[in-house]
C-alpha positions in Angstrom: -38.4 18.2 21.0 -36.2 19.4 19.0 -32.5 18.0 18.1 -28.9 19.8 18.0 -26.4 18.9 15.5 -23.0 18.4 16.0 -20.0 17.4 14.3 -17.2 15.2 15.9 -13.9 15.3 13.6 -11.6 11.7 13.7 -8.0 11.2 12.5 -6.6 8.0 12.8 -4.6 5.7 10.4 -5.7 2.2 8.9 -7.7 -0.2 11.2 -8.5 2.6 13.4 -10.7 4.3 11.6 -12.9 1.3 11.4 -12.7 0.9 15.5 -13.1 4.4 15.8 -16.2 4.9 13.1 -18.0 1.9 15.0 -17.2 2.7 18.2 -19.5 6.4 17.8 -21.9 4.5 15.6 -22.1 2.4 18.6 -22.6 5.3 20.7 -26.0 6.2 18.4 -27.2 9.7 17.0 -25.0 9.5 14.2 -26.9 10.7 10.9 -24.0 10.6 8.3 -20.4 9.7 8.0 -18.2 12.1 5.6 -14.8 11.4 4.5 -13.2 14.5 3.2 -9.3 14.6 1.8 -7.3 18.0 1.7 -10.5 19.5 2.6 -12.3 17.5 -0.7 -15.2 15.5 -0.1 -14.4 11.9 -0.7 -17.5 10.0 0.3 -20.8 10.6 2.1 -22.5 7.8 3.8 -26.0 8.7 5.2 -27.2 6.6 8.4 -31.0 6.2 9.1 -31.9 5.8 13.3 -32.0 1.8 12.5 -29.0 1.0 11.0 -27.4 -1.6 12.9 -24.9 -4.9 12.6 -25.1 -6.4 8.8 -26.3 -3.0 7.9 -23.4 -1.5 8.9 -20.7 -4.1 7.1 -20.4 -2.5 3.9 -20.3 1.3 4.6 -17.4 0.2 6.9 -15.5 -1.8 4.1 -15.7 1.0 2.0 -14.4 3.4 5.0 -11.7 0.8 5.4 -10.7 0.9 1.3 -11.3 4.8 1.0 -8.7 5.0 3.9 -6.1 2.8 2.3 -5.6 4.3 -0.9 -6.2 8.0 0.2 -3.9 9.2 2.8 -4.4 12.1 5.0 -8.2 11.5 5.5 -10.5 13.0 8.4 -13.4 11.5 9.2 -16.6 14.0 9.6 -19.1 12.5 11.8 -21.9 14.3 12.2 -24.5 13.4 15.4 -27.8 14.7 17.0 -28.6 15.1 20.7 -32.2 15.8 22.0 -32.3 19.6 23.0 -33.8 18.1 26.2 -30.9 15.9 26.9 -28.5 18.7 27.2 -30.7 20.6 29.5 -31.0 17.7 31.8 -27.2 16.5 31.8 -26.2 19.9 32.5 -28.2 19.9 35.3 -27.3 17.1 36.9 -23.8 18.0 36.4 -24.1 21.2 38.4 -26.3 20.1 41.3 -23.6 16.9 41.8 
């Protein structure tokens, strides 16, 4: 099957980011992280399917120290969903 791409953009301030960051890794799907800065790209932090608890500890410290010292950052998540799975949500949503 193939997979769609998609990017969700978040803005937040200080501890935040951190909830926010995990809270979509959480979700799954995610392939990489991107923190960009006036448009710059700051960092790039590639996720493999896997990646879970301990794994995840150090990317998000250095999300948390990028953050701090650079203000104004977005966060660039960028996620995958099975071309299947949108075909079946949808349809459930219109035959509910």
């Amino acid at each position: 099957m193939a997979e769609k791409t998609f990017w969700e953009t978040l803005k937040a301030e200080g501890d935040a980011v951190i909830d926010a960051v995990k809270e979509v890794i959480h979700k799954g799907n995610v392939r990489r992280v991107v923190i960009r800065q006036q448009g710059r790209t700051v960092a790039e932090f590639p996720l493999t399917a896997g990646v879970v608890g301990a794994m995840l500890a150090p990317m998000l410290a250095a999300i948390g120290a990028i953050v701090a010292v650079a203000k104004d950052c977005t966060i660039h998540v960028e996620q995958t969903t099975p071309e299947g799975k949108d075909a079946e949500e949808s349809r459930k949503a219109s035959t509910a």
